[in-house]
C-alpha positions in Angstrom: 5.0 -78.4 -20.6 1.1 -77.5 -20.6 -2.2 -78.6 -22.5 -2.4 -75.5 -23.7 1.1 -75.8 -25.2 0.4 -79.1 -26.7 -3.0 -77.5 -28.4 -0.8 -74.6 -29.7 1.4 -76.8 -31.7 -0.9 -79.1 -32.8 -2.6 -75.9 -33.9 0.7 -74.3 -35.8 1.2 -78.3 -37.4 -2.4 -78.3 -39.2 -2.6 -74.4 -40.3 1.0 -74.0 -41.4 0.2 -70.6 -39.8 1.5 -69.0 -36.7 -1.4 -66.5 -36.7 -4.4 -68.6 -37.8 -3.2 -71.0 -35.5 -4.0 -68.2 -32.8 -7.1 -67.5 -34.0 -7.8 -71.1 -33.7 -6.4 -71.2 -30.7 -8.4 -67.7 -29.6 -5.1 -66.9 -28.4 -2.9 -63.6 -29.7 -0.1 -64.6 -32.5 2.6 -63.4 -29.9 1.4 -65.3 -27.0 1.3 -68.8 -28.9 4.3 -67.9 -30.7 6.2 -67.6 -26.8 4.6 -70.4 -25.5 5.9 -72.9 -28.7 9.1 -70.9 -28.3 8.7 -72.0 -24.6 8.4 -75.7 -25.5 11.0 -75.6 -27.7 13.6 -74.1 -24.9 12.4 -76.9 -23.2 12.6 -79.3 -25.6 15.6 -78.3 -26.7 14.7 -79.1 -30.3 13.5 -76.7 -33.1 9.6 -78.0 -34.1 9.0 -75.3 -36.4 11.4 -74.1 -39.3 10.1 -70.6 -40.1 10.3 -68.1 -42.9 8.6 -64.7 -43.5 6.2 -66.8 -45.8 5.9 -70.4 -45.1 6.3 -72.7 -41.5 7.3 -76.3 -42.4 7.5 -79.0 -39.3 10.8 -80.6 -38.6 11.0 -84.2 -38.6 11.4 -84.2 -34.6 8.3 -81.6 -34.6 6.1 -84.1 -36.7 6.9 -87.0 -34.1 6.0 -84.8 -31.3 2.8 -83.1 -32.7 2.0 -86.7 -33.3 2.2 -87.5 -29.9 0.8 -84.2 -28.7 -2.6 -85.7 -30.6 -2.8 -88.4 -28.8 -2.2 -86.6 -25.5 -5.0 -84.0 -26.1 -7.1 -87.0 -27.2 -6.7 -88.9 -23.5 -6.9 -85.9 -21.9 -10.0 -84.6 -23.5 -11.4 -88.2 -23.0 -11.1 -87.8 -18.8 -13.5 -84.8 -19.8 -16.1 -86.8 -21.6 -15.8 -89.7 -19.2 -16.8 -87.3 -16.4 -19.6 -85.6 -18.5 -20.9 -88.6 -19.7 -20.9 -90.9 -16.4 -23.1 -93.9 -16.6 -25.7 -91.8 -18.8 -24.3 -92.3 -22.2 -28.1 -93.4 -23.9 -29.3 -90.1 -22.4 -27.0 -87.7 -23.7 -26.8 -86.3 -27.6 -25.0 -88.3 -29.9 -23.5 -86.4 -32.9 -23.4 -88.3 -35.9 -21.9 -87.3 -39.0 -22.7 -88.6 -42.5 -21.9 -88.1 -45.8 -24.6 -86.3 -48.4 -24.8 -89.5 -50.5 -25.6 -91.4 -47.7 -27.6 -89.6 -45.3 -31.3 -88.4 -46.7 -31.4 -92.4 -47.6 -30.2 -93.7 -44.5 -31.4 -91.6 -41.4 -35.2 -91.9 -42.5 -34.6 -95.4 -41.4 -32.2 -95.4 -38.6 -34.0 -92.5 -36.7 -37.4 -94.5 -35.5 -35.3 -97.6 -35.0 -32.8 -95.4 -32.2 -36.2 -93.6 -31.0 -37.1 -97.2 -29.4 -33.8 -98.5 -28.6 -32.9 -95.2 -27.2 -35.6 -93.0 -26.5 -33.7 -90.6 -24.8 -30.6 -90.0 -26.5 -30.7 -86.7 -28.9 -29.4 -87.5 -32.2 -27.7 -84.6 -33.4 -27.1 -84.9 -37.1 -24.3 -83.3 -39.1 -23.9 -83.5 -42.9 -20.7 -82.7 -44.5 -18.2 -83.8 -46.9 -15.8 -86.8 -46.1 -12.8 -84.4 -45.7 -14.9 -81.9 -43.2 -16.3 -84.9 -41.3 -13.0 -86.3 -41.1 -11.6 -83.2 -39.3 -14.7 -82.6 -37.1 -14.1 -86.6 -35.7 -10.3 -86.0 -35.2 -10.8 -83.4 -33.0 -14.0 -84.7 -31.2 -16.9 -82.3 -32.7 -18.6 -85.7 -33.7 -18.9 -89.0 -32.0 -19.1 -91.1 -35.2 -19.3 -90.7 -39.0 -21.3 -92.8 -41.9 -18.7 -92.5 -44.5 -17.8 -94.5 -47.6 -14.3 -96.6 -48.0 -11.5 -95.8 -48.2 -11.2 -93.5 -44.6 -7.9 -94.7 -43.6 -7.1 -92.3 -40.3 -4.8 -92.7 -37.8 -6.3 -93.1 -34.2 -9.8 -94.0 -36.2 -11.6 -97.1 -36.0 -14.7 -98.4 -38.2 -17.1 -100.8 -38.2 -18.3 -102.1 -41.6 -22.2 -101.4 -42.0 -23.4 -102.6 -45.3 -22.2 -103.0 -48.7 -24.2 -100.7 -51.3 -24.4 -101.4 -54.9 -24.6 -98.5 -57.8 -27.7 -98.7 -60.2 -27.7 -96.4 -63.6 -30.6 -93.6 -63.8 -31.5 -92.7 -67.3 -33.7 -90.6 -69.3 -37.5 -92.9 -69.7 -37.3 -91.4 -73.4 -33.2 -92.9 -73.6 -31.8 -95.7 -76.2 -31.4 -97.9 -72.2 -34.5 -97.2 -71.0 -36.0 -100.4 -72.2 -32.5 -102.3 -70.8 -32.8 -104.6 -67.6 -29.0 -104.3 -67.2 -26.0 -102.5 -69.0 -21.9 -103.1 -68.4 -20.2 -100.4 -66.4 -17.8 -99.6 -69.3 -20.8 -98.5 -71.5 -20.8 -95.1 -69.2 -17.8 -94.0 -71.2 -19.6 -93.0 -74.4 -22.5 -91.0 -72.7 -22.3 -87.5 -70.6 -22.5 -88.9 -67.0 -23.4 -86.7 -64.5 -22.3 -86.5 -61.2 -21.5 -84.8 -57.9 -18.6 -82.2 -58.0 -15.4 -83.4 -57.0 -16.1 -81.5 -53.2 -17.8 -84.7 -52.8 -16.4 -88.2 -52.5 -19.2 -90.0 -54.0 -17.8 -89.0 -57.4 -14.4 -90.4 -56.8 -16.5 -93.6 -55.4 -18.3 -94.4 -58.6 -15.3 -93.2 -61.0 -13.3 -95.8 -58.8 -16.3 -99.1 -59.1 -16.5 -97.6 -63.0 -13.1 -97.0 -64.1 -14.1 -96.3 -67.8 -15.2 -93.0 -66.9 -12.0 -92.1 -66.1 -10.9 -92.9 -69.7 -13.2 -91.1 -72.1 -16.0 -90.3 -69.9 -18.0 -86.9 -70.1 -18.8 -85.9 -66.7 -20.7 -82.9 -65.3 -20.8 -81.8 -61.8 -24.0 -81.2 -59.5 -24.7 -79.8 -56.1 -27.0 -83.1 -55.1 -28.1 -86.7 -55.7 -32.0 -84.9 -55.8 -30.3 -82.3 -58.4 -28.8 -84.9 -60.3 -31.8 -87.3 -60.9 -33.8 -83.7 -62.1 -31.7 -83.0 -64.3 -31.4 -86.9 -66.1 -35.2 -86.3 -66.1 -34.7 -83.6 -68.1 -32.9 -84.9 -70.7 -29.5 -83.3 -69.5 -27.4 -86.5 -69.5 -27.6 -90.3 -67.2 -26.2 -90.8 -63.8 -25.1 -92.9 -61.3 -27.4 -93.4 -58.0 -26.6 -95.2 -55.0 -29.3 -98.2 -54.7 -30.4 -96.4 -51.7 -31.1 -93.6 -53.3 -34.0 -95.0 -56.2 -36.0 -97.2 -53.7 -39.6 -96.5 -53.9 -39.8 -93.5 -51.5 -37.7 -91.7 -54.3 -39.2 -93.1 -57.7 -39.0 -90.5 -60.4 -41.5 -91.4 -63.5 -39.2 -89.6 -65.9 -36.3 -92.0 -64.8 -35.6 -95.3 -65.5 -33.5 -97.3 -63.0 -31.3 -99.6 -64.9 -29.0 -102.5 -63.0 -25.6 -103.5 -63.7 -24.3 -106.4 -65.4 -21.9 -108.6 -62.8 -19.8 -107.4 -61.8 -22.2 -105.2 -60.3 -19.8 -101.9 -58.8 -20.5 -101.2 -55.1 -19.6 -99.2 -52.2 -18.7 -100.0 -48.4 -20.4 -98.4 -45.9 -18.7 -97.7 -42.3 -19.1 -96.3 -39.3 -15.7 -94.4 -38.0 -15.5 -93.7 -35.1 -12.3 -92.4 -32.2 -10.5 -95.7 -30.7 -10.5 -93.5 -27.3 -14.1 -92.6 -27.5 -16.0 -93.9 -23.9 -19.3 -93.7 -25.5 -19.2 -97.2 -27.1 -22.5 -98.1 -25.8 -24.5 -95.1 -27.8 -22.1 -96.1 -31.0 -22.8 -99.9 -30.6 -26.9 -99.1 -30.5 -26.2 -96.8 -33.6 -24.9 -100.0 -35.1 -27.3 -102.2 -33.8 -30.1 -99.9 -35.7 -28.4 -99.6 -38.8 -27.8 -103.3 -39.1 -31.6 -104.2 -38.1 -32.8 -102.2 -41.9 -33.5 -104.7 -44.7 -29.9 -103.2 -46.6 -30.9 -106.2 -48.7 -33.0 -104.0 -50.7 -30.2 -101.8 -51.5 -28.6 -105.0 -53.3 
């Protein structure tokens, strides 16, 4: 039993694929196909049920692709501990957030880290909560600013903050001259929000669950999209508080708070319970928790 075997049915367990699982792997089909046959032999147990269309895992296979993760993890985690060595605040940090979260977040958290850690790289990637979720599972990101729920096995997280969500209107709308609304008044007006690629629109449809009733609801590419087009007159929205502090007023669109109770979201920071760089993710949380989030409340 190798690494390399472990990989390859880890590989075959996520694709469902013999041969993408080889190109994952950069392997040929046949050669990862004989090495899983390989492990099996020596296993004596079938992992894989296969058909000219379709690979399912056996119930055995599942338990030992489980296993197999947290193997690879360990093992890959020798590697880091040896790259990193005592170093850890002065080598890059990739840090993954979510597109609701980070052009609202990072241009606070990045001077903060430049003093606390002047010489550790932040390398930012921004992505989706099911892409960033992959990219932390198999180590192509230290840590990830998500929203709740992120429920992952062999994942831990750290609460950050608690955001509440403000309405955006047209300045010309029947709200506009409202201090506060209820949440269920969303239901008779064209809300719109970010496609359902994006969590943030399950986030708000789950703090607002009218909209889920009788709700009109039109998908956009970006929070910045989306507040253009309520000044436009194209419907009202949704925002993160983060997203309508002064930095990002719009004088076409009014920023209208809820009645109590006021919907919310938890913000976390996930992270690998085998990571060794706990120093670099307990400065990112450090920095984080040093911004006035009061003013997102």
């Amino acid at each position: 039993m190798t690494l390399s075997e472990l990989r390859f049915i880890v590989a075959v367990g996520r694709e469902k694929n013999f041969r993408k699982a080889a190109d994952k792997c950069f392997v040929s089909q046949p050669a990862l196909s004989l090495a899983v046959k390989k492990l099996e032999d020596e296993l004596g147990i079938i992992l894989f049920e296969r058909s000219r269309t379709d690979v399912s895992i056996t119930q055995a296979g599942q338990a030992i692709i489980n296993q197999a993760i947290i193997v690879l993890d360990e093992a890959g985690k020798i590697k880091e501990m040896a790259q990193q060595g005592d170093g850890q605040l002065e080598k890059p940090f990739k840090l993954g957030l979510i597109y609701s979260i980070a052009p609202y977040l990072l241009p606070l958290i990045i001077p903060l880290l430049r003093n606390s850690a002047p010489d550790m790289p932040l390398e930012i990637e921004e992505n989706i909560t099911k892409n960033l979720e992959e990219k932390l599972k198999k180590g192509f990101i230290d840590a990830a600013i998500v929203a709740l729920p992120f429920d992952i096995p062999g994942i831990e997280i750290e609460n950050l903050y608690e955001e509440p969500f403000v309405t955006v209107v047209p300045v010309k709308h029947p709200w506009a001259q409202k201090k506060t609304i209820k949440a269920d008044l969303l239901a008779s007006e064209k809300v719109l929000l970010l496609d359902n690629t994006h969590c943030y629109s399950n986030q708000v449809q789950e703090a607002c669950p009218g909209l889920l009733k009788t709700g009109e609801i039109q998908g956009g590419n970006s929070l910045e999209t989306i507040r253009s087009m309520v000044a436009s007159n194209l419907g009202i929205s949704v925002l993160p508080k983060s997203a309508t502090t002064l930095r990002h007023v719009n004088p076409l669109v009014k920023v209208i708070q809820f009645d109590k109770p006021i919907p919310f979201r938890k913000v976390v920071l996930a992270y690998r319970k085998s990571s060794v760089k706990k120093q670099a993710l307990e400065e990112v949380v450090k920095s984080i928790k040093k911004i006035n989030t009061s003013t997102f409340n």
